[in-house]
C-alpha positions as CSV (number, residue, x, y, z in Angstrom):
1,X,185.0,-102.0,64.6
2,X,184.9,-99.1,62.4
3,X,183.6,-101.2,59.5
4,X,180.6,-102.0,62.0
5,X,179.7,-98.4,62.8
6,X,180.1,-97.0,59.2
7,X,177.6,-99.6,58.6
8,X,175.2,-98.5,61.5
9,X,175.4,-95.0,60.1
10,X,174.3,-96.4,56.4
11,X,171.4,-98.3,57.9
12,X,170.4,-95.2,60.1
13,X,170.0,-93.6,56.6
14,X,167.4,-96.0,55.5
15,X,164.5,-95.3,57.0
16,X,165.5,-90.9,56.5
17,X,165.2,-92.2,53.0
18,X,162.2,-93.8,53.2
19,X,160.3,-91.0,55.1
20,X,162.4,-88.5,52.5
21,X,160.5,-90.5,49.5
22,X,157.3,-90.6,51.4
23,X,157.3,-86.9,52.3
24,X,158.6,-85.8,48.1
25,X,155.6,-88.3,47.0
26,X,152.8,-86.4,49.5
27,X,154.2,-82.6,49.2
28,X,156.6,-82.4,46.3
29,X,159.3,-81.2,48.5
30,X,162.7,-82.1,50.1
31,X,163.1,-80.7,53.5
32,X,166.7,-79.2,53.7
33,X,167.5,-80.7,57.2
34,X,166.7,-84.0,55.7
35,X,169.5,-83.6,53.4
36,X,171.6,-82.4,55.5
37,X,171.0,-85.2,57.9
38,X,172.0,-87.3,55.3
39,X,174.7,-85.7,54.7
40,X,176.4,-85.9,58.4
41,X,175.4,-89.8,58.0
42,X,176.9,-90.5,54.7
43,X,180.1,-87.9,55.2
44,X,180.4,-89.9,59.0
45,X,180.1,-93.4,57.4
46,X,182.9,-92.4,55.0
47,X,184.9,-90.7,57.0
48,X,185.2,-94.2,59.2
49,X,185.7,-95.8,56.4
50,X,189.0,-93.9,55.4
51,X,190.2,-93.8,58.8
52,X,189.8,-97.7,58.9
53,X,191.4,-98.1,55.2
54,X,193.9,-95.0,55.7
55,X,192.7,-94.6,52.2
56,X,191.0,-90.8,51.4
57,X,190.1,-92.2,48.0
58,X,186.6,-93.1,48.1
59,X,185.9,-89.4,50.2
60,X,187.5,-87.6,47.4
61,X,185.3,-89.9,44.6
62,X,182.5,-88.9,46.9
63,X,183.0,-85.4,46.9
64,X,184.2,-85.1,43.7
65,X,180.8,-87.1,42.6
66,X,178.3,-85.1,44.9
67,X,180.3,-81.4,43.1
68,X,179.8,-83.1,40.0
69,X,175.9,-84.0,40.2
70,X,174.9,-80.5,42.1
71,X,176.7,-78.7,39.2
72,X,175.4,-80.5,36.7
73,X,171.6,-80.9,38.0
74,X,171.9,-76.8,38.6
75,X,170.9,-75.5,35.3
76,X,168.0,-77.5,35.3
77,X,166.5,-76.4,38.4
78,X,167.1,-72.9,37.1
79,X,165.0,-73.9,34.4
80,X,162.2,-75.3,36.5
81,X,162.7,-78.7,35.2
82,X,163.7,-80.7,38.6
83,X,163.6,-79.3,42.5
84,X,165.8,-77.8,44.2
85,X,165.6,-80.6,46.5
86,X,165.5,-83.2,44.6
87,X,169.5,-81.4,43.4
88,X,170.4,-81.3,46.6
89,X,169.7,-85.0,47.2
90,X,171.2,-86.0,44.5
91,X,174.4,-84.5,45.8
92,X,174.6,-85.6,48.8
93,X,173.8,-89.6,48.1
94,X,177.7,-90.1,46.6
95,X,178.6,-89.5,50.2
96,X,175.9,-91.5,51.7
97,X,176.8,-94.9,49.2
98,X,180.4,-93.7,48.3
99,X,182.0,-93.6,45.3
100,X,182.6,-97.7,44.5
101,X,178.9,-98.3,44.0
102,X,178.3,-94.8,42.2
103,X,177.5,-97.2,39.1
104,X,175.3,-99.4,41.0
105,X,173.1,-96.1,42.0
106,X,172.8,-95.4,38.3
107,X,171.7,-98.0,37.0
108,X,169.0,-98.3,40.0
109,X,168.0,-94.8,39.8
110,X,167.8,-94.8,35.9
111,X,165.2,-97.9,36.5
112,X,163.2,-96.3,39.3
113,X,163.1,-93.1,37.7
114,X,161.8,-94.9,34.5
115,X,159.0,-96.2,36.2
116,X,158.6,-93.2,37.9
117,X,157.8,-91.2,35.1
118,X,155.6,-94.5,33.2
119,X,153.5,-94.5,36.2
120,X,152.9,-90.3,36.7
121,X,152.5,-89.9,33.0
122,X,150.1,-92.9,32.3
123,X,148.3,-93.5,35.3
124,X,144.9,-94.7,33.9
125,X,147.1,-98.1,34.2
126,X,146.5,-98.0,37.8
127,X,144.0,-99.8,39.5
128,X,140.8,-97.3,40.6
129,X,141.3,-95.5,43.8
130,X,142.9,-92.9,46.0
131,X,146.6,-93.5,44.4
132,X,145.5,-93.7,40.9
133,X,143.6,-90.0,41.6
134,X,146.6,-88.4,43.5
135,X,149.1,-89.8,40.6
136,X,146.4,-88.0,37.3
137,X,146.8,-84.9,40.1
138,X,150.4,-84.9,39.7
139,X,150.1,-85.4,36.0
140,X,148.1,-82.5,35.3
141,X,150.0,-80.4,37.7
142,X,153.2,-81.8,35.4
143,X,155.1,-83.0,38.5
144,X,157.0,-85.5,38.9
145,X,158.6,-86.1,42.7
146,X,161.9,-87.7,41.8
147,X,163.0,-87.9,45.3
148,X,160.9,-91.4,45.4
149,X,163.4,-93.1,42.7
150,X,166.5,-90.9,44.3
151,X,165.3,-92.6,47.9
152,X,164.5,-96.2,46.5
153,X,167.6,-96.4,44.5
154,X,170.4,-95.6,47.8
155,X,167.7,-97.9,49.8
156,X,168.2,-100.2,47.3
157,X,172.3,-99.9,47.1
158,X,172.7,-99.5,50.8
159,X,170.9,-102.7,50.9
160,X,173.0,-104.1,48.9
161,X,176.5,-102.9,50.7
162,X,175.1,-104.3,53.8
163,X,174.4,-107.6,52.7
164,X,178.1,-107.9,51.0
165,X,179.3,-106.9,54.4
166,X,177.5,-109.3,56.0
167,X,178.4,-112.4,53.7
168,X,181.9,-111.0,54.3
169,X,182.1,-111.4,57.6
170,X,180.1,-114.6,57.7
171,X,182.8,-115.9,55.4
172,X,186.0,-114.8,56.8
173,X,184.7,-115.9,60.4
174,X,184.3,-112.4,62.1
175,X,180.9,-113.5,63.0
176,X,182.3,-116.6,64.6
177,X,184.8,-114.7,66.8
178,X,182.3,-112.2,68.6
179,X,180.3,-115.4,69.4
């Protein structure tokens, strides 16, 4: 059952993300209890998952990962490129997916944050409107809210972990036997 509740807590985070990228699009900021909400979620989740494995691997990857990024993504908030929220939640989401789908993240994050920056740096491609006007206000203000692709990329790989967990247990029976 701890495999069910780690899940919970990962699904919980999904709509914290959502309103995270919603409130970094709209304000350009990060709130800290937000992170640190996820946080509790992701380092809960995780630390079910060890006790249920009676492996500390994946929360030392996770930890290990989140040190890594927050050092690394330092210097370039004290250089005003990036947010200090935006650092923040990029440190905490190795504990919120854990380290086996760090690479998974990347790959999503480096595609959302691709568009990201397409869409604030040319947005006379948008269709007329409210969006297009708020996006050329970001543009000349030279922000770009990289919480959005941080948010949409765990979405996107806790999506993905949930749905493996599900064909799991639909395959091994597990659903069969609650029934």
């Amino acid at each position: 059952m701890l495999l069910v509740e780690s899940l919970l807590l990962k699904a919980l985070a999904v709509p914290l993300l959502a309103w995270i990228a919603w409130f970094d699009f709209s304000t350009q900021k990060i709130a800290n209890r937000d992170v640190l909400l996820l946080l509790c979620l992701g380092a809960g989740s995780l630390l079910l998952l060890s006790l249920r494995s009676w492996s500390w691997w994946d929360m030392g990857l996770s930890a290990m990962a989140g040190l890594l990024l927050f050092v690394a993504l330092f210097p370039f908030w004290a250089l005003r490129k990036i947010g200090a929220g935006d650092v923040k939640l990029m440190a905490v989401v190795p504990f919120l997916i854990g380290g086996t789908d760090l690479i998974l993240f990347s790959v999503l994050l480096l595609a959302f944050a691709l568009v990201t920056a397409v869409v604030v740096k040319t947005p006379f491609m948008l269709p007329q409107g409210a969006f297009r006007l708020y996006v050329q206000h970001l543009d000349r203000k030279g922000v770009v809210p990289f919480g959005v692709p941080i948010s949409l990329a765990a979405i996107c790989t806790i999506a993905f972990q949930l749905y493996n967990a599900l064909i799991l247990a639909t395959s091994s029976g597990v659903l069969d036997q609650l029934n």
